[in-house]
C-alpha positions in Angstrom: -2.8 -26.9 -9.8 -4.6 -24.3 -7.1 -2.9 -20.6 -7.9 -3.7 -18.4 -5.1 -5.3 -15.5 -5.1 -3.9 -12.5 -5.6 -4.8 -8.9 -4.3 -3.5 -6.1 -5.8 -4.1 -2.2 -4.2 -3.5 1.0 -5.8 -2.7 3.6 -2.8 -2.9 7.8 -4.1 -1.0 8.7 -1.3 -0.1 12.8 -1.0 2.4 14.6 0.9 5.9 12.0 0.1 8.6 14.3 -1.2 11.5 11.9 -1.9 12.9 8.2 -1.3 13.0 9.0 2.4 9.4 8.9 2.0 8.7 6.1 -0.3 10.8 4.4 2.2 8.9 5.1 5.5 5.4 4.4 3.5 6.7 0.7 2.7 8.2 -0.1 6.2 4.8 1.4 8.0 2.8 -1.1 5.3 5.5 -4.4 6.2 5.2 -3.7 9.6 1.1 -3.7 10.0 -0.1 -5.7 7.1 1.2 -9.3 5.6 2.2 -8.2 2.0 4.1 -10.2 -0.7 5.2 -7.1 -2.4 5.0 -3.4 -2.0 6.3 -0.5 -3.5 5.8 3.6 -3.4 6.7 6.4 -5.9 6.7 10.0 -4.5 7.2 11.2 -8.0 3.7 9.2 -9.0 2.3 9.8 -5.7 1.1 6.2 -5.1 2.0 2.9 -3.5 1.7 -0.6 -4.8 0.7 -3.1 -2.6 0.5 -7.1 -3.6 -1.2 -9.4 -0.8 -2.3 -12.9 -1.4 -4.8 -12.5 1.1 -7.7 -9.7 1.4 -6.3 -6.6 3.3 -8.4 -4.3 5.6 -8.7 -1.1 3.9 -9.6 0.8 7.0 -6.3 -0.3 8.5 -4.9 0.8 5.5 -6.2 4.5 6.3 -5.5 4.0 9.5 -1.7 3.6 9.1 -1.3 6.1 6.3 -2.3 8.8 8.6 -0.4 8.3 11.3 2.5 8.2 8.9 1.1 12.4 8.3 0.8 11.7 4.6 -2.0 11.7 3.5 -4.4 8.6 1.3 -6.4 9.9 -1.5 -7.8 6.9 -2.6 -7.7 3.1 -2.7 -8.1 0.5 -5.9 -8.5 -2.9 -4.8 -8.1 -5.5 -7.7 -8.5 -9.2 -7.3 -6.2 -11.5 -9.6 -7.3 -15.0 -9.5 
């Protein structure tokens, strides 16, 4: 049996405040990238993003900002 692989990344994102914002980071990320899973916590300032294929994390940086928050850093962590 072939599991695929999966990409896991690790956003520090600074500047959301409350769900509103955790909210706007994951529609912004569904809208530009094709994710399996993602998920953002204002209160741990950071956004979990699952992709079974490699994501362009330039893109990523890209949409961030124009959301005006602001990314910190990136992890990128391949699960085969």
């Amino acid at each position: 049996m072939n599991k695929k692989n999966k990409y896991i990344y690790s956003l520090e994102i600074e500047g959301m405040k409350c769900c509103m914002c955790e909210a706007h980071i994951n529609d912004v990320i569904r809208k530009n990238f094709n994710v399996k899973k993602v998920k953002s916590s204002y209160k741990k300032k950071n956004t979990i993003i699952i992709a079974n294929e490699e994501l362009d994390v330039n893109m990523i940086k890209v949409v961030i900002s124009g959301t005006g928050y602001e990314l910190k850093n990136v992890e990128v962590n391949k699960d085969e």
